[in-house]
C-alpha positions in Angstrom: -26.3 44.9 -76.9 -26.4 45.1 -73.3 -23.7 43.2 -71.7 -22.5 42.7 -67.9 -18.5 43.7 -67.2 -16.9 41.9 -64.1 -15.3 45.1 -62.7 -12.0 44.1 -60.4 -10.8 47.6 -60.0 -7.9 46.8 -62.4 -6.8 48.0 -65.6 -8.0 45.3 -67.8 -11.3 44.8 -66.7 -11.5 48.9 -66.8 -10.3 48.7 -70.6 -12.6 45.6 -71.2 -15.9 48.0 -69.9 -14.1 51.1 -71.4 -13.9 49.3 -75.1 -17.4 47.8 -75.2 -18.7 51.5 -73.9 -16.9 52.6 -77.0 -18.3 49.9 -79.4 -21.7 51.0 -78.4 -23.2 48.4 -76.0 -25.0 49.1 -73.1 -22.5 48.6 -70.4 -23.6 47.4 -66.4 -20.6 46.8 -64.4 -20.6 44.3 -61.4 -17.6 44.3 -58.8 -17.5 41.2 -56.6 -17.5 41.6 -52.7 -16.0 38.9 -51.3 -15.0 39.1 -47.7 -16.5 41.3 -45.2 -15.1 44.6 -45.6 -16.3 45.9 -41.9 -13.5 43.7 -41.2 -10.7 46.0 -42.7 -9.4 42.8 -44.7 -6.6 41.9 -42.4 -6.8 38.4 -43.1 -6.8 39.2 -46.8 -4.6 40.3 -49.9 -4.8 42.7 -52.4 -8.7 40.6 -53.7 -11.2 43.0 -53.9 -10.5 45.6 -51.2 -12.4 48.8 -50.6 -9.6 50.3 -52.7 -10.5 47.9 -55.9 -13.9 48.4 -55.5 -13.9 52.6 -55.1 -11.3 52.2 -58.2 -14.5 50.1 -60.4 -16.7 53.0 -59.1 -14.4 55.7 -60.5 -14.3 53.9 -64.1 -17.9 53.4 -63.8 -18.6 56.8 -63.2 -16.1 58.0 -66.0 -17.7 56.2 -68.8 -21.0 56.9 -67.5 -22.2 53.1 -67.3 -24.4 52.0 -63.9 -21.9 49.8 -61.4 -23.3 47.2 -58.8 -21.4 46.1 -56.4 -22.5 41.8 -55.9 -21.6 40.0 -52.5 -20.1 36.9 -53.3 -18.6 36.4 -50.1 -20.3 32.8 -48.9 -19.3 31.2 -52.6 -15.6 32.9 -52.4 -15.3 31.0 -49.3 -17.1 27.5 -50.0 -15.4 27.8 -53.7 -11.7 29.3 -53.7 -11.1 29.9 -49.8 -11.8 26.4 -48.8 -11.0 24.3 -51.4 -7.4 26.5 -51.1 -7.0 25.3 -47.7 -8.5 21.5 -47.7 -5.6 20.9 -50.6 -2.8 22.3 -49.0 -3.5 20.1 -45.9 -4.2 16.8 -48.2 -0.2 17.3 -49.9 -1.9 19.1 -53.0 -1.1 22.7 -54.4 -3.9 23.8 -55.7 -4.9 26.9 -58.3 -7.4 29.3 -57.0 -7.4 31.0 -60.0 -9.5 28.6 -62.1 -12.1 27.9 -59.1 -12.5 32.0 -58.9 -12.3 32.1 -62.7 -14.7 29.3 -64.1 -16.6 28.4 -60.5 -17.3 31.4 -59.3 -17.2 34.5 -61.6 -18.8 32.6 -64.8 -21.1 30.7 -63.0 -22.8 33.4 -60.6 -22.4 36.5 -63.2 -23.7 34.2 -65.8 -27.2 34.0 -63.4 -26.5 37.5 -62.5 -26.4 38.7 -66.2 -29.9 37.0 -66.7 -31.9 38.9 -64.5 -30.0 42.1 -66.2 -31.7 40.4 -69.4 -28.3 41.0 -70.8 -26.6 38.7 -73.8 -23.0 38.3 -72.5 -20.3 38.4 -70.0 -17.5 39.8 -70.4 -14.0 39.9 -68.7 -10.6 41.3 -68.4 -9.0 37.9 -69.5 -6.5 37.8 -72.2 -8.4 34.8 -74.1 -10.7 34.7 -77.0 -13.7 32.6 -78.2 -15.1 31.7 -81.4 -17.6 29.6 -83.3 -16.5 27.1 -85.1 -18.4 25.1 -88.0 -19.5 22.3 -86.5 -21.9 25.0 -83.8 -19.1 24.4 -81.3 -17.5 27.2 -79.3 -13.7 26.9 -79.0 -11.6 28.9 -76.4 -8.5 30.1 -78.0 -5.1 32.1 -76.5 -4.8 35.6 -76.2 -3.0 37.3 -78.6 -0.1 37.9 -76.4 1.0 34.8 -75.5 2.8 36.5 -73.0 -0.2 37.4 -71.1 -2.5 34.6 -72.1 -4.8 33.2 -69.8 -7.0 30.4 -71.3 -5.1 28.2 -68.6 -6.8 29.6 -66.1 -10.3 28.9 -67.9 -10.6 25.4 -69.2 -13.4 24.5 -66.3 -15.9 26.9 -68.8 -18.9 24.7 -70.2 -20.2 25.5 -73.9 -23.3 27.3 -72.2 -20.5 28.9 -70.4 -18.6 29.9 -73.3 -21.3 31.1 -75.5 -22.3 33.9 -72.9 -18.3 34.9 -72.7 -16.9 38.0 -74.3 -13.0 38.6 -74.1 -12.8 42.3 -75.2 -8.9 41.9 -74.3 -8.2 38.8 -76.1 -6.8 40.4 -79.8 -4.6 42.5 -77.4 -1.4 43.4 -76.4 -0.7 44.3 -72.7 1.1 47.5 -74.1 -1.8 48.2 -75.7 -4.2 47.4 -72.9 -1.9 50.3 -70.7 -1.7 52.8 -73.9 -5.6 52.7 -74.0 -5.9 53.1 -70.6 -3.5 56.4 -70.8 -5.5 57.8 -73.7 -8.8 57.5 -72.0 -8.1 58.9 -68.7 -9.0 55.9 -66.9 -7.9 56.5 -62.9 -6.0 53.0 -63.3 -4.0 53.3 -66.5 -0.7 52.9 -63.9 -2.2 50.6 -61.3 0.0 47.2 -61.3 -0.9 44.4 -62.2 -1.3 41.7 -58.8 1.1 38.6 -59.5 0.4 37.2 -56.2 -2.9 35.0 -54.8 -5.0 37.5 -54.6 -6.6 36.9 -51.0 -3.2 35.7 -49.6 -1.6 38.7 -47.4 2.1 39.3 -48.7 2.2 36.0 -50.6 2.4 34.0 -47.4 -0.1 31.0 -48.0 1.1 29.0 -44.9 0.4 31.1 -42.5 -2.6 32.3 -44.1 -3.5 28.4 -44.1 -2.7 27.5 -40.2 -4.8 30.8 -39.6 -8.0 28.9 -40.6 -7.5 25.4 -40.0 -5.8 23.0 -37.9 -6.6 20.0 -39.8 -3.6 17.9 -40.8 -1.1 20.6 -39.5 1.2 18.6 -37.6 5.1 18.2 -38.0 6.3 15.0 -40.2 9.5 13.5 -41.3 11.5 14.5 -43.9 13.3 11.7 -46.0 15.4 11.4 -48.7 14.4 8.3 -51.8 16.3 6.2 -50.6 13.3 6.3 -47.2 16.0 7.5 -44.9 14.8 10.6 -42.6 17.3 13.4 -42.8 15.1 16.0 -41.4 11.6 17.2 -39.6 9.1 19.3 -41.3 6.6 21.7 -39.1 3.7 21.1 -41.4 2.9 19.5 -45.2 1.4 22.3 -46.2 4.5 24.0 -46.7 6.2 22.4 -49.2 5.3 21.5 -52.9 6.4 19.4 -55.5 9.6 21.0 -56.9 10.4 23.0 -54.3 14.0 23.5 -53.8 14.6 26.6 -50.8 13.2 26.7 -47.8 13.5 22.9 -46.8 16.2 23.5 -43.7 18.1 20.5 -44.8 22.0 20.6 -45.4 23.2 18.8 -48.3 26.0 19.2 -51.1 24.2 19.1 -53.7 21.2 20.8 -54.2 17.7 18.9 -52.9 14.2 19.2 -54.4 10.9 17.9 -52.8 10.1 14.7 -55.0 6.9 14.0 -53.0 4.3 14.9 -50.8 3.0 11.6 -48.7 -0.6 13.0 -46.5 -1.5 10.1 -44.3 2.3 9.7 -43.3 3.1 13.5 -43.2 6.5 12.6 -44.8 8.1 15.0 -47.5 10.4 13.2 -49.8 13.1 14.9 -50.9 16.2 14.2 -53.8 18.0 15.6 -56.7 16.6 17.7 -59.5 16.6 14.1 -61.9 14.4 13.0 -59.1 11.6 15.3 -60.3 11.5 14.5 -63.8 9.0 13.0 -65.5 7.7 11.7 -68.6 3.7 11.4 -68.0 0.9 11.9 -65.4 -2.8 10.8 -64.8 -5.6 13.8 -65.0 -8.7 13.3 -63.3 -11.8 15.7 -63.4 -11.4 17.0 -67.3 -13.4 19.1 -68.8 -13.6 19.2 -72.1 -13.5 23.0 -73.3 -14.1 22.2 -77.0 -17.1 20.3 -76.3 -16.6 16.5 -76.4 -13.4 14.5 -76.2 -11.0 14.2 -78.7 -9.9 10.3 -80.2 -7.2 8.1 -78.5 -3.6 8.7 -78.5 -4.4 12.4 -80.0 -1.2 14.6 -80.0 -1.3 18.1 -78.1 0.5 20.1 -76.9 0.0 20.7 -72.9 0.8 22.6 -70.2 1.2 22.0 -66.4 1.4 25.5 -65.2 0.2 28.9 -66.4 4.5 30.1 -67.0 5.4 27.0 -68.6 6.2 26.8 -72.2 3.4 24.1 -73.8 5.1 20.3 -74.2 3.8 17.9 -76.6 2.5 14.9 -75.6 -0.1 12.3 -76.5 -3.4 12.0 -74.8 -4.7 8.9 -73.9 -8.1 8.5 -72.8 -9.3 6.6 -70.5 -13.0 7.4 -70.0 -14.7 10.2 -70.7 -13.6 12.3 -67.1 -9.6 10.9 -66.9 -6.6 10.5 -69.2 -3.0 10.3 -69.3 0.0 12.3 -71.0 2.7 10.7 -72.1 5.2 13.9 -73.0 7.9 13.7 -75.7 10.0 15.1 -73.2 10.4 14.6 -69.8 8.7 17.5 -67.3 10.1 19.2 -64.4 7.6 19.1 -61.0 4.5 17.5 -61.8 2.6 18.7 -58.9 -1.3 17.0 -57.8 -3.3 19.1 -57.3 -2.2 21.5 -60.2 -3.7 21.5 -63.7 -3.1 20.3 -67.1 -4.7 21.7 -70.0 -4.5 20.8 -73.5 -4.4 22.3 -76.7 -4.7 21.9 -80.4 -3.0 25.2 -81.7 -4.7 28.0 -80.0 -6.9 26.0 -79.4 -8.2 24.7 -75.6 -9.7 21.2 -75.8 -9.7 20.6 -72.1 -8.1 19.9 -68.7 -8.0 17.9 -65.5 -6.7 17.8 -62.2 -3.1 16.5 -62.1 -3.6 13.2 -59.6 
């Protein structure tokens, strides 16, 4: 079966290629360009440098299988780069992950694997997908819940999904690394990148004045009760639930409650203050293929290193709902998804509002 690899330059897409070269299926890796690399990447992180890209060309070469390297440099920008940005500067905090993820990679290697003629696409992701009964395909968690990342792909359609292979999703990050070692790959030790990828040294608000100047103004900082304590330099450099970094001196620890746009005002209070019990989520897809009933229980999560709550979903049309959790959550942040599950199970997500 011949089957097209995103290549990052990383271990786990190198196992992914390196385990379906193994099964016997004809292999084409593709390694996304996506800024201009005459530039040297000084505006950028650790996303697909020269580095990553001569790193996908050494696997290639090592298990024999043709590489490509695809410039996707115009959609990284109109669908990660500038979505990241426009957020930031509207009070939101955003996850680039599931625009690059389900918006970019699927959608362009998807078209890309076509004119390959190929059958699937396949990823480093620690997810899995199966058929169910009913001609459905479900997205499932990873094996190691540790290192599960269905989170990140609840945007992917049922087209989407039937053309997705997860070589990495019945396995263990130690066995990922131990596979790696045993086939000489050149990255077996290479770390894994925690940070946003594109983001030099993790600093998104600088990265963020550096390419616009929309909506970067200072603003008050106030406490619930509406009483300015303080003056911010810009919104985009706080988020829901952040506690250091607000330059405020208080005796008790303060958290930033809320993020107010068209006022510029940052709202700040105790860590009670950031609790709550539900949220509205706008946008949803639904992963498993249609809606579930009213009032379904699931279990959900709000961020990628959360534990899952449960909750019950209530719909409200067919693109928006609301969670009520059992318990209350810490930092619902717009701009930031929720995705929920049944089991292992993904049956959707939205945009937190």
């Amino acid at each position: 079966m011949r089957i097209v690899t995103a290549m990052s330059g990383g271990v786990d897409s190198s196992v992914a290629a390196a385990l379906l070269n193994e099964q016997g299926h004809e292999v084409i890796g593709l390694s996304m360009q996506l800024y201009d690399q005459r530039e040297g990447g000084a505006d950028f992180g650790s996303c697909c440098s020269i580095d990553d890209l001569e790193d996908a060309r050494r696997v290639a070469s090592l298990l024999r299988i043709p590489h490509y390297i695809v410039n996707f440099q115009k959609q990284f920008d109109a669908q990660v780069i500038s979505p990241f940005v426009r957020e930031y500067t509207m009070a939101r905090t955003p996850i680039p992950c599931v625009q690059c993820n389900g918006g970019l990679k699927f959608t362009n290697l998807v078209e890309r694997a076509k004119g390959f003629d190929a059958s699937y696409v396949s990823t480093g992701h620690y997810a899995r997908v199966s058929l169910g009964p009913d001609g459905l395909y479900k997205l499932r968690r990873g094996l190691d819940r540790d290192k599960d990342q269905s989170y990140f792909l609840f945007t992917l359609t049922q087209s989407q999904l039937a053309s997705a292979n997860f070589p990495l999703g019945e396995l263990r990050k130690s066995e990922v690394r131990a596979y790696a070692v045993a086939r000489g790959l050149p990255v077996a030790a290479k770390p894994d990148s925690h940070e946003i990828c594109f983001v030099p040294n993790d600093n998104y608000a600088d990265f963020i004045e550096r390419r616009t100047s929309d909506n970067i103004q200072p603003g008050p900082i106030a406490n619930t009760d509406g009483k300015v304590i303080g003056q911010h330099a810009g919104i985009h450099r706080y988020t829901v639930g952040q506690r250091k970094g607000l330059g405020i001196s208080n005796p008790e620890p303060l958290y930033v409650v809320a993020l107010d746009a068209n006022s510029r005002t940052v709202t700040v209070g105790p860590r009670t203050a950031i609790e709550r019990k539900s949220l509205q989520a706008s946008a949803i897809n639904w992963t498993s293929g249609s809606p579930p009933g009213d009032l379904t229980r699931v279990t959900a999560q709000i961020r990628h290193h959360q534990s899952e709550a449960t909750a019950t979903l209530h719909l409200r049309d067919a693109s928006t709902a609301s969670l009520e959790f059992d318990v209350a959550q810490t930092a619902i942040s717009p701009g930031q998804a929720a995705v929920f599950y049944d089991g292992d199970v993904v049956l959707g997500g939205g945009w937190i509002d």
